[in-house]
N, C-alpha and C positions, 0 to 999 in steps of 0.2 A: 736246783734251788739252794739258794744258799741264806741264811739269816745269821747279821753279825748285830749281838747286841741289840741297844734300841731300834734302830731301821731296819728295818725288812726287805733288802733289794730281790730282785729278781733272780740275780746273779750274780756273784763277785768273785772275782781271779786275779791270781798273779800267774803273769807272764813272764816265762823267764828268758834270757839270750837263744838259748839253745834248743828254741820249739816248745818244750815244755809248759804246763800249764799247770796252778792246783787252786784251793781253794783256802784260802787263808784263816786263819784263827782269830787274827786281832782284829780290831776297830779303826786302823788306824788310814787315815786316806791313798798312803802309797806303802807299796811292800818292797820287799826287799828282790823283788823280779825287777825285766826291762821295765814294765809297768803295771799298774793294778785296773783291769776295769772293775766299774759299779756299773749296775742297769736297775735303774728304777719305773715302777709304775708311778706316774704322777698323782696318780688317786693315794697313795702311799700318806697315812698321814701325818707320820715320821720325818717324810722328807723334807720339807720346807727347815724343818730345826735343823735337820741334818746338813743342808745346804748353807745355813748361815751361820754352823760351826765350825765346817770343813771350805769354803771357797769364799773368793771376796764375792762382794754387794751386788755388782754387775754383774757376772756370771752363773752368780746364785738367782735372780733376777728371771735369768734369759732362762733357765732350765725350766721353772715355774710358770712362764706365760702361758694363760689358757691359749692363747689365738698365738700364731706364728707364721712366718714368711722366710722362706727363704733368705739364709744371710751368713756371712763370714766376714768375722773383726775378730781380731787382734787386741787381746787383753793383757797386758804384764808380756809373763814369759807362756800366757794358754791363749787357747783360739777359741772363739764360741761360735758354734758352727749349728746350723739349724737345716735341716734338710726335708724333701718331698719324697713320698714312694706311691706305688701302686696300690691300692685297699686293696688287699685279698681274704679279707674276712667274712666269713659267712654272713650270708642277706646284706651286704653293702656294697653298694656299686665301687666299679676299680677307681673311675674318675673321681671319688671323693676320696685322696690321698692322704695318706696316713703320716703323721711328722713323727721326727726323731728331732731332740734336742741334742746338743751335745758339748761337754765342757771336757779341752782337750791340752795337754801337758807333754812335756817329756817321758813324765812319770807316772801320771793317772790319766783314763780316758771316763767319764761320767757320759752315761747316756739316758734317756727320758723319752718314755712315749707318752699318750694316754690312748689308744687304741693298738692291737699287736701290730708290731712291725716283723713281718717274716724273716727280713734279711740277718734283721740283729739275732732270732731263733737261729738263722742257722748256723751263725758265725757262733752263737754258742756250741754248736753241736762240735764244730771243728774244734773251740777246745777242750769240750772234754774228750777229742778225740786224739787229742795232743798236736792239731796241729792248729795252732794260734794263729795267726798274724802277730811276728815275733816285733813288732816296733806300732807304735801310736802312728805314726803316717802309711805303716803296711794298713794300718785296722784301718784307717781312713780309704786307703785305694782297694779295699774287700769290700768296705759299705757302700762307697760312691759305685763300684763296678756292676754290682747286683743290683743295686737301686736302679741303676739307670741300664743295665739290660735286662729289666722289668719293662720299664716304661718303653723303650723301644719296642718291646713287644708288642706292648697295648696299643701304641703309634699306628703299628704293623696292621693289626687287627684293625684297627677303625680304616686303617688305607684299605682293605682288602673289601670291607665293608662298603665301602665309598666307590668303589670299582662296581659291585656289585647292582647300586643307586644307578649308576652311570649308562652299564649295560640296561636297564629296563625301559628307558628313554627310545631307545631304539625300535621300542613297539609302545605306539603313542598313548593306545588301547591301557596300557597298566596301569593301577592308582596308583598313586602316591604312597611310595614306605608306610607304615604306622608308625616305623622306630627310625622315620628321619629326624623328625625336630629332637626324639633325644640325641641322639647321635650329635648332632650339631651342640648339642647344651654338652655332650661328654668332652670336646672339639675344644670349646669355651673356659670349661672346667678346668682342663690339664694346660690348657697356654697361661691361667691367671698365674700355675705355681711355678711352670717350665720356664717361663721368662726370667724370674727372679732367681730358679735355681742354677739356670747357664750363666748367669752374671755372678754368685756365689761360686759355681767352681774354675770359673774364668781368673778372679780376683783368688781365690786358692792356690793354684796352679801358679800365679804370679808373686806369691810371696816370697821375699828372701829369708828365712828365719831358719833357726838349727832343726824348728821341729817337721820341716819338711825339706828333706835334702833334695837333691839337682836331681834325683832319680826318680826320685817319688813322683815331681815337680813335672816333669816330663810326660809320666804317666798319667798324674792327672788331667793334664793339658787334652790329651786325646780324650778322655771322658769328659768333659767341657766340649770340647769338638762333638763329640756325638750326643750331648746335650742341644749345643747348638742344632746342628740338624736336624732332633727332632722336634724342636722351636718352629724352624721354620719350614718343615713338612705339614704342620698343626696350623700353620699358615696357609700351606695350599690346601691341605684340607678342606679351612672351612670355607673358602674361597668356591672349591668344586661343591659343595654342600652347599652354600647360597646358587649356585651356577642350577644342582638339581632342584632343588625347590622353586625356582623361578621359573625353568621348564615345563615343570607339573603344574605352576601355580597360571603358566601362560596358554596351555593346554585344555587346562579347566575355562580359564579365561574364553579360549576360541569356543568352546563346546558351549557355554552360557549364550554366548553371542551368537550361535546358527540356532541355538532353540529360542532364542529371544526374535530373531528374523523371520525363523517358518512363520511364528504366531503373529508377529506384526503384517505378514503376505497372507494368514488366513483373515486377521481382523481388518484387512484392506479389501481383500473380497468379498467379507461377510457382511461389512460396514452397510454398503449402498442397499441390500438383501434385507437387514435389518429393520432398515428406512421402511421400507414398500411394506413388506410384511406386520408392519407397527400403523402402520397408515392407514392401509385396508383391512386391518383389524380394528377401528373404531365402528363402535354404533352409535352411528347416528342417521340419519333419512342422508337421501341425499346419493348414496352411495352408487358409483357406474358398477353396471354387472349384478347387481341382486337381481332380476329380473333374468339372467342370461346364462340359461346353460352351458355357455362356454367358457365364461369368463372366471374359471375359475383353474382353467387349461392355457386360456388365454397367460394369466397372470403368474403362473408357472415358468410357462415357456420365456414369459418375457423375462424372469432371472435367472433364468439357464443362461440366455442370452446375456445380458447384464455381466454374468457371473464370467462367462468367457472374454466376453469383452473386454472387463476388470483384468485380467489372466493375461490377455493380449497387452494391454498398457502397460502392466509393469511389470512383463519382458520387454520390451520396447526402451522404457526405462531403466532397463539392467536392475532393475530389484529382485527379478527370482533367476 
């Protein structure tokens, strides 16, 4: 932890050529290493001053938004680069992704959460380990490469999960996941930021400018490529995820419809039974069989009868 002055960053370093790393004394936005990062808490209430004494309007701007989207532009001689990662903080689901701002230089790299982002924790740890990311496009292909082989993990996990949906199908008998419809909402969640993120490191990877040489440029290209991919795995995802739920939900469907058929073949049986038994239960005079000690064997036998009868018809009719 480091505090310079009025602002309270999280962390501040100079980076120097040769791996090195320390912790600077002054205030001032760049040091005398390759370059200086800042990492601030956005809740920081420092920072907003400190943004609009140290960077232009725009970029000071973009580090500030509460709400953010995946994005890369080109500002002057910096880039303002806005990224997605995996939430791995305690009690919060992975798929509500945790952003990193970032205002990026030659000379200075400024970075901005407002919930932790682990990747940047660890890139801290390397340098107070002394081993930095010795260039503002190294620090970029250390954040971009963790970031996003995080998220292919997560990809991973929800594939293996979905495999799991797949196989239960095969015994009709099984209910329905409890953690399918999250599942699918987790699906939903990482495609809204993964789409915009693969088009930021696509449009990265294609810049011509000094602060991302042909090397860099390259390497980001493949983490763009395996962004892509996992865009459009999150594709077939949710695709086999509608595919399960439409199997359970047609399953259910056929099971409604044979207990809705028995009762309509019992209430077609019972219907004519009903009749008789409703009829010859009136008092009134009049009535055949009061007089007849049979007729009350008689009037049995005759819905047994009936009853089979009814049972014959519709088989006959292919209804049962």
């Amino acid at each position: 932890m480091s505090k310079s002055g009025s602002n309270m960053p999280i962390c501040v370093f100079d980076i120097f050529p040769d791996g090195s790393a320390s912790v600077p004394q002054d205030t001032a936005l760049t040091g005398s290493g390759a370059y200086r990062w800042w990492h601030y808490d956005m809740t920081d209430p420092a920072l907003a001053a400190w943004a609009a004494a140290h960077l232009p309007d725009i970029p000071a701007l973009a580090l500030l938004q509460s709400e953010t989207r995946p994005r890369c532009d080109l500002f002057g001689d910096g880039l303002i680069l806005n990224l997605r990662g995996i939430n791995l903080n305690v009690g919060h689901q992975a798929d509500h992704m945790v952003a990193v701002r970032m205002w990026i230089t030659q000379r200075v790299v400024i970075t901005v959460r407002v919930r932790k982002v682990f990747v940047l924790d660890d890139l801290g740890k390397l340098v107070l380990e002394q081993e930095p990311p010795p260039t503002p496009a190294a620090f970029i292909e250390a954040l971009i490469a963790e970031l996003t082989t995080r998220i292919q993990e997560e990809v991973s996990n929800i594939a293996t999960r979905t495999e799991f949906f797949e196989a239960d199908l095969d015994d009709e008998t099984t209910l329905p996941p409890s953690d399918l419809p999250e599942t699918r909402r987790k699906v939903i969640r990482l495609r809204r930021y993964l789409e915009p993120q693969r088009a930021a490191l696509t449009k990265l990877a294609g810049l011509s400018v000094p602060l991302i040489p042909t090397n860099s440029a390259l390497r980001l290209r493949e983490w763009a490529n395996r962004t892509t991919i996992a865009v459009e795995e999150l594709d077939a995802l949710h695709d086999r995820l509608i595919t399960v739920q439409d199997e359970h939900d047609h399953y259910i469907a056929r099971q409604q419809a044979k207990h809705g058929h028995v009762v309509s073949i019992a209430a077609a049986v019972f219907l004519p039974l009903g009749f008789l038994t409703g009829l010859f239960g009136v008092n009134v005079g009049g009535m055949p069989g009061i007089a007849s000690p049979w007729a009350f064997s008689i009037l049995c036998g005759s819905m047994i009868f009936l009853a089979l009868g009814m049972t014959v018809l519709l088989r006959k009719l292919h209804w049962v």
